[in-house]
Backbone as CSV, one residue per row, in Angstrom:
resi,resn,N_x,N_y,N_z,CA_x,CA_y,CA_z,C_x,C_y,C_z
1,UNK,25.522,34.558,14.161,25.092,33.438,14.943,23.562,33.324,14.860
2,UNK,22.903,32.327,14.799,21.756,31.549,15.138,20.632,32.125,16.289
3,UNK,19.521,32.546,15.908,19.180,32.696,17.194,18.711,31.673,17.276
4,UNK,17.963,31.560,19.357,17.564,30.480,19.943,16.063,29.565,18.882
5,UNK,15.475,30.561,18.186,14.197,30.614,17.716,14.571,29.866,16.105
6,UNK,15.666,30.135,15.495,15.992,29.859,14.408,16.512,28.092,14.883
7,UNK,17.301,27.691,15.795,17.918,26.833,16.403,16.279,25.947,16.305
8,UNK,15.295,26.277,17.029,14.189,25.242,17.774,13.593,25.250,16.372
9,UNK,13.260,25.983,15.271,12.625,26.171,14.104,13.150,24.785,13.540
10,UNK,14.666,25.050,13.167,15.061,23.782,11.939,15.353,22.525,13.150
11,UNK,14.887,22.132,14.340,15.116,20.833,15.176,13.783,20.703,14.902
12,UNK,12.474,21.366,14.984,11.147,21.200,14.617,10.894,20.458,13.316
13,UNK,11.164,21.553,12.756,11.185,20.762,11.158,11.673,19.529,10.773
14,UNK,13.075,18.900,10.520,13.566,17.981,10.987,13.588,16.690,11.151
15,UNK,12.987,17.211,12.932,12.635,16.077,13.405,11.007,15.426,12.716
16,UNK,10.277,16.290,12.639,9.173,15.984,11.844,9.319,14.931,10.703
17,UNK,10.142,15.346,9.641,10.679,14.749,8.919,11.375,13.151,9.259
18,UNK,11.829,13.158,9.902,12.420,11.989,10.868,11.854,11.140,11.090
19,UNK,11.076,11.504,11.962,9.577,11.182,12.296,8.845,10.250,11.103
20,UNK,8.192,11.091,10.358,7.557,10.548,9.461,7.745,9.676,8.623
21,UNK,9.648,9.672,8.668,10.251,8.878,7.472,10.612,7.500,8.341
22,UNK,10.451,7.109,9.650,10.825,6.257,10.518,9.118,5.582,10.698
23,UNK,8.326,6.297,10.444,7.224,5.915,10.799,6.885,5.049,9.322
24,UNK,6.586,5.880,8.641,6.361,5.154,6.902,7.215,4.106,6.619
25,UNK,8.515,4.233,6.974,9.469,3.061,6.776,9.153,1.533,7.790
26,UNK,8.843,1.862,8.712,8.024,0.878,9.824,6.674,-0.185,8.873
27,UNK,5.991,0.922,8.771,4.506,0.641,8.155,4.956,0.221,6.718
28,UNK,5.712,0.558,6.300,5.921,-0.286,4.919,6.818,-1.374,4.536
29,UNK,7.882,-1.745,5.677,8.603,-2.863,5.729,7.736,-4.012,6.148
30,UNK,6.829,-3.188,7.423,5.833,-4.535,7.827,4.469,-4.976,7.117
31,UNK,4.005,-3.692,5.780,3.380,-4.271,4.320,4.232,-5.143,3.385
32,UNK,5.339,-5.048,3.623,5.914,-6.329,2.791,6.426,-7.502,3.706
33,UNK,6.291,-7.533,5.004,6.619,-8.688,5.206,5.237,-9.608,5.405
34,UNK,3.997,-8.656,5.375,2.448,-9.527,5.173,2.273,-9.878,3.568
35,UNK,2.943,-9.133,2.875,2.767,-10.173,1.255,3.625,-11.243,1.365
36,UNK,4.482,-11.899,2.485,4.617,-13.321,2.223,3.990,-14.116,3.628
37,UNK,3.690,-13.255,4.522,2.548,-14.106,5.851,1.404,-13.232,5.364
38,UNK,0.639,-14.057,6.715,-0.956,-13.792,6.270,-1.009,-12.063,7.076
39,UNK,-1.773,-11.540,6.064,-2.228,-10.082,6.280,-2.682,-9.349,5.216
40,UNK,-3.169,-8.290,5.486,-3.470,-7.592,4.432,-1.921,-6.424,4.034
41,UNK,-0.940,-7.681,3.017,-0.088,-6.718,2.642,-0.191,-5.695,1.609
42,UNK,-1.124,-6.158,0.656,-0.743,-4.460,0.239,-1.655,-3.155,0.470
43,UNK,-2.351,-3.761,1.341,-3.191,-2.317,2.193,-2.577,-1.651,3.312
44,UNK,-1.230,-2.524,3.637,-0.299,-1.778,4.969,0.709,-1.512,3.965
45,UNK,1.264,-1.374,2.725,2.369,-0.956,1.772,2.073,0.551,1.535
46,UNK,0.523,0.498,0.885,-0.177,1.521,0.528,-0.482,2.611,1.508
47,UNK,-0.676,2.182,2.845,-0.282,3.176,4.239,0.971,3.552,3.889
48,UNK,1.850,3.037,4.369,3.607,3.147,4.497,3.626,3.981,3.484
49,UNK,3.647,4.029,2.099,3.876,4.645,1.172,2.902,6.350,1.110
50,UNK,1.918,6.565,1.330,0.857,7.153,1.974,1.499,8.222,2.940
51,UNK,1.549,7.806,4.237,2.722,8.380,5.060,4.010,8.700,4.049
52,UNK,4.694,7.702,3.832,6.041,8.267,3.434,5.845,9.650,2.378
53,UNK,4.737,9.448,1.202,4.600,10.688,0.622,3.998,11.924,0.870
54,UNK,4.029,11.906,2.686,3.842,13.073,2.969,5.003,14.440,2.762
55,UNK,6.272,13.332,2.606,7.349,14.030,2.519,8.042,14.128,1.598
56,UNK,8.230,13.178,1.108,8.639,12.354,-0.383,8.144,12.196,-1.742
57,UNK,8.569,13.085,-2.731,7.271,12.814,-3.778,8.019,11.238,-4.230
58,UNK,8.949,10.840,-4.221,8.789,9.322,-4.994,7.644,8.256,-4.440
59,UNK,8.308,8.657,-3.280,6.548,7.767,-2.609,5.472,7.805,-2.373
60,UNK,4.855,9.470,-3.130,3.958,9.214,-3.296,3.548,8.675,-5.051
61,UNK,4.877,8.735,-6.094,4.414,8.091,-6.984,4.360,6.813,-6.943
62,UNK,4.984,5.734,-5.793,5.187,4.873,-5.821,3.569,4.233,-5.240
63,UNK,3.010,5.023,-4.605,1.766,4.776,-3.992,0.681,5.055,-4.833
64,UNK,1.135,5.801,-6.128,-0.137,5.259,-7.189,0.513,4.249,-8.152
65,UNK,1.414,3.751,-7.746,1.790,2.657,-8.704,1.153,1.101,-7.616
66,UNK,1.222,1.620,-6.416,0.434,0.879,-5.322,-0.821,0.559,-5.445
67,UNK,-1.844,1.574,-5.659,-2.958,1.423,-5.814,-3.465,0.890,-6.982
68,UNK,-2.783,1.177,-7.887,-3.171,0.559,-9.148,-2.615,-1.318,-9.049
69,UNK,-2.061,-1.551,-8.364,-1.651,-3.436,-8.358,-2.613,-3.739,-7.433
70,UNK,-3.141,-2.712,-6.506,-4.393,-3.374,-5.621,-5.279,-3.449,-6.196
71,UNK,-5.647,-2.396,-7.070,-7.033,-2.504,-8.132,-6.996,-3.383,-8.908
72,UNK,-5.519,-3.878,-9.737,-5.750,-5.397,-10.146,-5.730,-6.313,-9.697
73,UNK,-5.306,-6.680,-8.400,-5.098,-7.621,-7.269,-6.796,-7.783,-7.036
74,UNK,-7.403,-6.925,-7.015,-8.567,-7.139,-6.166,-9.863,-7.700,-7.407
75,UNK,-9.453,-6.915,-8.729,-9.857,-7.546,-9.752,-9.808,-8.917,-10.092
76,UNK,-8.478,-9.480,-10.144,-8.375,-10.511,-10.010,-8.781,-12.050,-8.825
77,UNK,-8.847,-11.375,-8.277,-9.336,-11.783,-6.808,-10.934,-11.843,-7.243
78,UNK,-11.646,-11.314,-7.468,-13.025,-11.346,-7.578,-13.101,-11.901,-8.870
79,UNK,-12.157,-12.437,-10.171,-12.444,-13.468,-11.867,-12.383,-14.603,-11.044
80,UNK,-11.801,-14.810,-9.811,-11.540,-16.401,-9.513,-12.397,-16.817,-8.886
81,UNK,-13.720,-16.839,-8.584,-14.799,-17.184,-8.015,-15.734,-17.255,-9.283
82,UNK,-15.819,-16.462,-10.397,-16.759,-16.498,-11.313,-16.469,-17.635,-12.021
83,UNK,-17.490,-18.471,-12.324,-17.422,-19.531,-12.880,-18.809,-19.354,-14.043
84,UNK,-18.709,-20.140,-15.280,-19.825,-20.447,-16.044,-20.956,-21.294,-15.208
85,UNK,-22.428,-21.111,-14.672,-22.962,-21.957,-14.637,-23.181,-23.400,-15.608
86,UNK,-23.328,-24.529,-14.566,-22.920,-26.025,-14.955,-24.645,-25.301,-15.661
87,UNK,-24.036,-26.555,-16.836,-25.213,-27.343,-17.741,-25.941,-28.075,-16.879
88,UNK,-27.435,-27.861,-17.287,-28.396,-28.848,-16.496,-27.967,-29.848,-17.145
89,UNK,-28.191,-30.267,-18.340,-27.468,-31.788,-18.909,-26.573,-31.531,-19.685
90,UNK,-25.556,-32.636,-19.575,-24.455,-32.396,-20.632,-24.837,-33.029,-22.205
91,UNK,-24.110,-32.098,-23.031,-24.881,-32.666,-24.181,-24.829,-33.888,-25.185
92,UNK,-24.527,-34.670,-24.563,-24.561,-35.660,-24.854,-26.090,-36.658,-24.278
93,UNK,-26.278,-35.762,-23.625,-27.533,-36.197,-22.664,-28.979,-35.517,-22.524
94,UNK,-28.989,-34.163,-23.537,-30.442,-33.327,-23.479,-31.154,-34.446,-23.889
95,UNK,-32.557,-33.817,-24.110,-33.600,-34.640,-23.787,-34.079,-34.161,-25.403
């Protein structure tokens, strides 16, 4: 039989586990429901996933597959503002 100490050991453990996997699953259902409303979804995915691979190695590979779509997300995000400066005259029109 079990002692009392062995009993509170694996409910410790566990629940920890539980825990963490209820928590990450929270934080990462509600990073994907901000990639279709307004929020910062994939910086609350990348939590969720973060957390979840405290326990989980898929999620934490899934969280460098995370970081790497934010690094192009954010790349991309910063080509769409760069523009060629306008011509002082168009050339049909220099002087």
């Amino acid at each position: 039989m079990s002692s009392p100490l062995q009993v509170v050991r694996f409910l410790l453990r566990n629940s920890r586990r539980i825990g963490v996997s209820v928590a990450g699953a929270v934080v990462l259902l509600a990073g994907l429901v901000m990639l279709v409303l307004p929020g910062p979804g994939l910086l609350v995915v990348a939590l969720g996933f973060a957390i979840l691979g405290t326990e989980y190695a898929w999620a934490a590979a899934a969280l460098e597959r995370t970081k790497d779509a934010t690094r192009r997300a954010g790349r991309a995000a910063r080509s769409v503002g760069r523009r060629r400066p306008r011509e002082r005259f168009p050339p049909e029109r220099r002087p």
